[in-house]
C-alpha positions in Angstrom: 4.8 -3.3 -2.3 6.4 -0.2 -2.8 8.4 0.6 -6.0 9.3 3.2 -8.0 9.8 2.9 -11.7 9.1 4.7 -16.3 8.7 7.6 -19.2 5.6 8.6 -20.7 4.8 12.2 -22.2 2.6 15.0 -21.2 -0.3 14.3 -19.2 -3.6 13.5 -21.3 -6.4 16.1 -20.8 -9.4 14.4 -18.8 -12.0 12.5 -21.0 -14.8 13.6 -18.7 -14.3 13.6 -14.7 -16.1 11.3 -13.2 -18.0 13.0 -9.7 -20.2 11.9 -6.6 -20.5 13.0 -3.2 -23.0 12.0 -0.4 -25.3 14.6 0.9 -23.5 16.1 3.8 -20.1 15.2 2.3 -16.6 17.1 2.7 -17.7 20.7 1.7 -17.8 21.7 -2.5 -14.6 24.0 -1.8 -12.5 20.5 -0.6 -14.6 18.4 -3.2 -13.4 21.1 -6.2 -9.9 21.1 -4.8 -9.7 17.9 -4.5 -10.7 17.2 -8.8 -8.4 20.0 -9.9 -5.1 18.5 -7.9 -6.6 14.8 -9.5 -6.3 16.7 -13.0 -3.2 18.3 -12.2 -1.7 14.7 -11.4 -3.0 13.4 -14.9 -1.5 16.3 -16.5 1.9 15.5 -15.0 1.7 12.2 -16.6 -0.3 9.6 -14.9 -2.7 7.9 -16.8 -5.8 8.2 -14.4 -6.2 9.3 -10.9 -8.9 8.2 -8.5 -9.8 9.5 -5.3 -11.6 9.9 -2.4 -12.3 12.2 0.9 -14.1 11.0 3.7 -15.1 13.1 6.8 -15.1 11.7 10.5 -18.9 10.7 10.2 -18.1 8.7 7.1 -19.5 11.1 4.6 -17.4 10.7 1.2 -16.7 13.0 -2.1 -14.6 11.6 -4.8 -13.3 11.9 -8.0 -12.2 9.8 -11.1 -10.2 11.6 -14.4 -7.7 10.7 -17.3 -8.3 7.8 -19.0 -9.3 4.3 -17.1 -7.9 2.6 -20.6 -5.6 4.1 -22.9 -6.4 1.9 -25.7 -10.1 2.8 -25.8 -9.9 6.4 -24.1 -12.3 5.8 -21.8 -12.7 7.4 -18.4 -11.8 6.1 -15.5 -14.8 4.1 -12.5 -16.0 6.0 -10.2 -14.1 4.8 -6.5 -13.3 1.5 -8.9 -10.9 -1.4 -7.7 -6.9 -0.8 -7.9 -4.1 -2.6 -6.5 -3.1 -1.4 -3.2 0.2 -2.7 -3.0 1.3 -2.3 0.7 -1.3 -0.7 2.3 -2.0 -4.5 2.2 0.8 -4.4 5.3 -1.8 -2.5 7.2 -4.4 -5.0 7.1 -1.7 -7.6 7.8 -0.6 -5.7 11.2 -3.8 -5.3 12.3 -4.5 -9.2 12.5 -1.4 -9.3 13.9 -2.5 -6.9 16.9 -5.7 -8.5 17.3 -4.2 -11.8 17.5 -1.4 -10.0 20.3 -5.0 -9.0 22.1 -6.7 -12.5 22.0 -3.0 -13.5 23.8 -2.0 -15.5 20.5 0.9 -13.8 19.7 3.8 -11.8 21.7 4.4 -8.9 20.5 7.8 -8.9 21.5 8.1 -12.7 21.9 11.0 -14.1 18.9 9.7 -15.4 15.8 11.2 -18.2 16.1 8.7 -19.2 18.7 6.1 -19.4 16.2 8.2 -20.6 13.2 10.7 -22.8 15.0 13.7 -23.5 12.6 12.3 -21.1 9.9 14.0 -18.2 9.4 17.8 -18.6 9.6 21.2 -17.5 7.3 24.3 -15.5 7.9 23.8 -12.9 10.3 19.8 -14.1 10.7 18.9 -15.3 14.0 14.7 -15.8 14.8 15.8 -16.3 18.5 16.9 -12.5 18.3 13.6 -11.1 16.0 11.1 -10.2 17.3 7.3 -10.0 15.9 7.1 -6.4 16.6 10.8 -5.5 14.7 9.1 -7.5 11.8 6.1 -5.2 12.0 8.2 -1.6 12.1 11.1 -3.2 9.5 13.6 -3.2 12.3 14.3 -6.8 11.8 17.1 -6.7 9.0 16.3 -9.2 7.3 17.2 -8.5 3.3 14.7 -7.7 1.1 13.4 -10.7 -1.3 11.8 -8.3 -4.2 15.4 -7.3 -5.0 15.8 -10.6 -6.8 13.0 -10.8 -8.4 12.9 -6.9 -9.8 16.4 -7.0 -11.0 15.4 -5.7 -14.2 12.3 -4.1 -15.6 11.8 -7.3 -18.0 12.6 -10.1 -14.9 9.8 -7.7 -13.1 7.6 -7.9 -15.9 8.1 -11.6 -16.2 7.9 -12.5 -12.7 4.2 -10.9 -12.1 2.9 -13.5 -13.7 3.9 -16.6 -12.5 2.6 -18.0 -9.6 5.6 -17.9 -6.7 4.8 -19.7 -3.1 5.4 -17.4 -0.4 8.2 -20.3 1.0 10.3 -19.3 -2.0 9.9 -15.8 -1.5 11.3 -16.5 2.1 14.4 -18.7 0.7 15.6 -16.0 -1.9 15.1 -13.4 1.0 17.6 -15.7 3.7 19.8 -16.5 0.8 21.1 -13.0 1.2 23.1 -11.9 4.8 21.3 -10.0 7.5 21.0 -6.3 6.8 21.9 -5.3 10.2 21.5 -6.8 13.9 17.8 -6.8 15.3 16.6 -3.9 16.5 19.7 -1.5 15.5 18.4 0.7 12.2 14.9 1.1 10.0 15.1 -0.3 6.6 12.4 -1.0 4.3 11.8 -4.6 3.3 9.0 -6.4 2.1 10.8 -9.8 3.3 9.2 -8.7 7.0 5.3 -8.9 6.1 5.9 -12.1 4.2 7.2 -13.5 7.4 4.4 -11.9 9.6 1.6 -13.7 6.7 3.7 -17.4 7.8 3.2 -16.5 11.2 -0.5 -15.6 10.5 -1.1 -18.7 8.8 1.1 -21.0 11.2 -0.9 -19.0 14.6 -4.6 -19.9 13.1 -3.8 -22.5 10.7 -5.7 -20.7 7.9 -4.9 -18.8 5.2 -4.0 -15.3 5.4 -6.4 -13.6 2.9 -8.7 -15.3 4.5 -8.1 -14.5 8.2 -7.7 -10.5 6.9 -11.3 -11.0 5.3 -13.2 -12.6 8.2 -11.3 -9.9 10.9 -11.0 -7.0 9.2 -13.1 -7.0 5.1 -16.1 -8.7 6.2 -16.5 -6.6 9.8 -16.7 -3.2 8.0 -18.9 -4.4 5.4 -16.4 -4.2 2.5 -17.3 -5.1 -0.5 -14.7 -4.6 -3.2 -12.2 -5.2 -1.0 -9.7 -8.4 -1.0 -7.0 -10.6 -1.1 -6.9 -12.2 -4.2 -6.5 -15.8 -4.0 -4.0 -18.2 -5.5 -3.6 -17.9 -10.0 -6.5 -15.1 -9.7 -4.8 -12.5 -12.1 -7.8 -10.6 -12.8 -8.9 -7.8 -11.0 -13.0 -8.4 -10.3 -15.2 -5.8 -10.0 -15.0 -2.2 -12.1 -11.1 -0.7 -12.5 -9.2 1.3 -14.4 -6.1 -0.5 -16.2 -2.7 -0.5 -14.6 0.4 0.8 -16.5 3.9 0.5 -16.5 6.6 0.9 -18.8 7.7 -1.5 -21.2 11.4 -1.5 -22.8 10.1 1.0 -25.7 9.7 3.3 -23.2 6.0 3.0 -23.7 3.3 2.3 -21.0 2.1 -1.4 -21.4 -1.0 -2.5 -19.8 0.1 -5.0 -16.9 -3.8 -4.8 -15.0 -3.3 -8.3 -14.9 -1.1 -10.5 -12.6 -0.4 -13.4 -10.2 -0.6 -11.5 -6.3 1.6 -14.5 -5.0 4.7 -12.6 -5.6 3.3 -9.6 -3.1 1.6 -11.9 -1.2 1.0 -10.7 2.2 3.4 -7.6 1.7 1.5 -6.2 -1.1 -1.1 -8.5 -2.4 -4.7 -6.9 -1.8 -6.7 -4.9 -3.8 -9.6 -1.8 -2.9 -11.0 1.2 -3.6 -10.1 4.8 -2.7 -13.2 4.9 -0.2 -13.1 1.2 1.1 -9.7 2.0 2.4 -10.5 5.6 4.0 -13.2 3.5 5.7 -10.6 0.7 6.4 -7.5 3.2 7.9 -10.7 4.8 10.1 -11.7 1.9 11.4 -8.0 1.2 12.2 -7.9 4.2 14.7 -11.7 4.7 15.7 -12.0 1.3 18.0 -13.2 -0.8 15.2 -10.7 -2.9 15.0 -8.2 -3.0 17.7 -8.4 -1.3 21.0 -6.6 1.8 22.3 -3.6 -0.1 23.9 -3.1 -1.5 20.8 -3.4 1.5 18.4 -1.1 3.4 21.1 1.6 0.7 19.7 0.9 0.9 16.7 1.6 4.4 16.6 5.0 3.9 18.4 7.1 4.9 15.1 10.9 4.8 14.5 12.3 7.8 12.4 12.6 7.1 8.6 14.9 9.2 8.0 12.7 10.9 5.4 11.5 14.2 6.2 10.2 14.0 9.5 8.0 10.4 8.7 8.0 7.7 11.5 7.5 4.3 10.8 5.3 2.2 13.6 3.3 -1.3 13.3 2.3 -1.2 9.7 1.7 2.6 9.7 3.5 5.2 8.4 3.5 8.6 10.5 3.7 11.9 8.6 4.1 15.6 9.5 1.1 17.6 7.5 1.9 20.8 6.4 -0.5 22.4 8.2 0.6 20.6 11.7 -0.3 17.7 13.3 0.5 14.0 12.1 -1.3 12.4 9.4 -1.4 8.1 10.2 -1.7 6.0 6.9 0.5 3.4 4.7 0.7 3.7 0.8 1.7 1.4 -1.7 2.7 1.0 -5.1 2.8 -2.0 -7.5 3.4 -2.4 -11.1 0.4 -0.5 -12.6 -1.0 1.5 -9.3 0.0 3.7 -6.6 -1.5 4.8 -4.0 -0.9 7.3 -1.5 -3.1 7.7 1.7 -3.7 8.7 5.0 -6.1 9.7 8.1 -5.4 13.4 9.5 -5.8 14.4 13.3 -9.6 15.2 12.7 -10.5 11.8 11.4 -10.6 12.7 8.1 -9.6 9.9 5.8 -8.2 11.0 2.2 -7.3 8.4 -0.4 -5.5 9.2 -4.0 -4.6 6.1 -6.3 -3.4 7.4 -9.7 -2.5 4.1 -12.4 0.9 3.9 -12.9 3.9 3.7 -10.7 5.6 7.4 -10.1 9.1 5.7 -12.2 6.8 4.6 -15.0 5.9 8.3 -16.2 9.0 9.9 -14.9 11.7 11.3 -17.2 13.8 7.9 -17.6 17.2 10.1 -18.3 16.8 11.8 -14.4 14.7 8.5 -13.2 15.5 9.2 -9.2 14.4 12.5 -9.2 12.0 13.2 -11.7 9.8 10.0 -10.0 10.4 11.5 -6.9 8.6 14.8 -7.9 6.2 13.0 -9.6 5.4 10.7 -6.1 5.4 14.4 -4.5 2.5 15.5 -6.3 0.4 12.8 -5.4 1.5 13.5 -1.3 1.0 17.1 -2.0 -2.9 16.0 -3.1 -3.3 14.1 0.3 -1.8 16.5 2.7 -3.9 19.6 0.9 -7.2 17.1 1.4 -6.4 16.6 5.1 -5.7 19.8 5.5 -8.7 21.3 3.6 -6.7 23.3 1.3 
């Protein structure tokens, strides 16, 4: 899920940084780089930050600082387990695309061919939606997260009940279409819950479990998943998840129910199971090359340059070239990542939302420049700076 934000003073000096690298890995220059713009993000507030570089042959370097618990003051795991908020959409398009290959799904056949009678309310038509608007958030349909983030407390609150993903839907169509079909780009989480139904209705299983059969269990992931229903605890080794509280203090909030994500923002990863994931996305892996050509079919975001396709956010790097990845934030994480035209794969995840450490009294843009850091760190990775 993405979302911004928090206030949290100057950034905490690293309590040891945490280092590997494999034995042909990204060179020492980009491994160095790399740790000093990880410190520089904990010294502009976050808590920790975790990350990872991994070459086109797979070889990895990476890099843990800050504090993995501010309680206790101890450092962060090593490439340890964080939420990965949206870049959960990824995984979800790319069942998607391989169920458009096995001829399961159209991708520009309506939705309501494959939930008839599902998705209606003023302005909402599923005769007129098609699976592949619901992929690139062309769809219009309102956003469901609105409702239940309307404050910082309702947010807080809400993470920890459990919330089935029909409800989700219902809040969503309570609300009027955004726009017609097909007419703008807008944002909303609302789409991927939609596109989990229409997982789950196409092969009758559950949707974390179709993403780890296709996608998890194929690459040989092993601490990455979909959590599954009242699992609030994150399993293997992690760093704790912050956010701000109404003190103006950063609460632990590590823990909590992944129905209200669900299939927009549910899963969870490391920094170097998810370089090897968004690899695999483009290297043949996964999907063939008809279908990674659509996927990289992207509508302007209107955000400097950035193109949204199927599940994949397109970005200019500042050294040329497009960078191909997704990003995600949810209470406690962020993450920002992306694969560059050389195959490199870069991965930062720092443990708080960019609002949660940003100057609360200039909230829009101060967790705007904080966010920018963190994309700074990816695009000088991929563009071995």
């Amino acid at each position: 899920m993405s979302g911004v934000g928090g206030a949290f003073g100057g950034g905490e000096l690293a309590l040891g940084a945490a280092w590997w690298a494999a034995s042909a890995a990204p060179s020492k220059g980009e491994a160095e780089s790399l740790k000093s713009r990880a410190q520089g993000l904990v010294d502009a507030g976050y808590p920790a930050a975790l990350a990872a570089v991994t070459d086109s042959k797979g070889e990895s370097a990476g890099v843990a600082v800050g504090k993995g618990s501010l309680e206790t003051g101890q450092a962060p795991p090593l490439d340890g387990e964080v939420r990965i908020g949206s870049n959960t959409k990824t995984f979800v398009a790319v069942v998607v695309m391989q169920m458009v290959q096995e001829g399961k799904v159209g991708l520009d056949e309506p939705i309501e061919t494959y939930l008839p009678g599902l998705i209606k309310g003023e302005g909402i038509d599923a005769s007129k939606i098609t699976v592949r608007q619901l992929l690139q958030h062309t769809s219009g349909l309102p956003e469901y997260t609105d409702y239940y983030f309307s404050s910082n407390a309702a947010a807080l609150e809400n993470i920890q009940h459990y919330i089935p993903a029909r409800d989700l839907l219902d809040v969503a169509l309570s609300k009027p279409a955004a726009f017609e079909p097909g007419t703008q780009w807008s944002y909303s989480n609302t789409n991927y819950i939609v596109l989990g139904m229409l997982i789950e209705r196409v092969s009758q299983r559950p949707v974390g479990e179709q993403i780890d059969q296709r996608i998890i269990k194929r690459l040989g992931l092993s601490h990455t998943y979909f959590p599954g229903n009242g699992e609030k605890k994150i399993r293997g080794s992690h760093p704790q998840g912050y956010h701000i509280n109404g003190e103006g203090k950063l609460e632990d909030v590590t823990e909590m129910d992944a129905s209200l994500p669900w299939a927009a923002g549910a899963m969870v990863s490391t920094p170097s199971e998810l370089n090897t994931f968004f690899q695999a996305v483009f290297d043949g892996r996964l999907l063939t090359q008809a279908s990674i050509d659509e996927m990289k079919k992207g509508v302007d975001t209107g955000s400097g340059g950035m193109v949204y396709g199927l599940g994949l956010f397109g970005t200019p790097l500042s050294c040329g070239g497009t960078s191909w990845g997704h990003g995600g934030g949810i209470f406690g994480y962020e993450t920002h990542n992306a694969v560059g035209p050389d195959g490199t794969a870069v991965t930062v995840a720092v443990t708080a939302l960019s609002s949660a450490i940003a100057d609360q009294s200039n909230l829009e843009n101060s967790a705007k420049e904080k966010a920018g850091k963190v994309d700074e760190a990816v695009d000088a990775a991929l563009c071995h700076k």
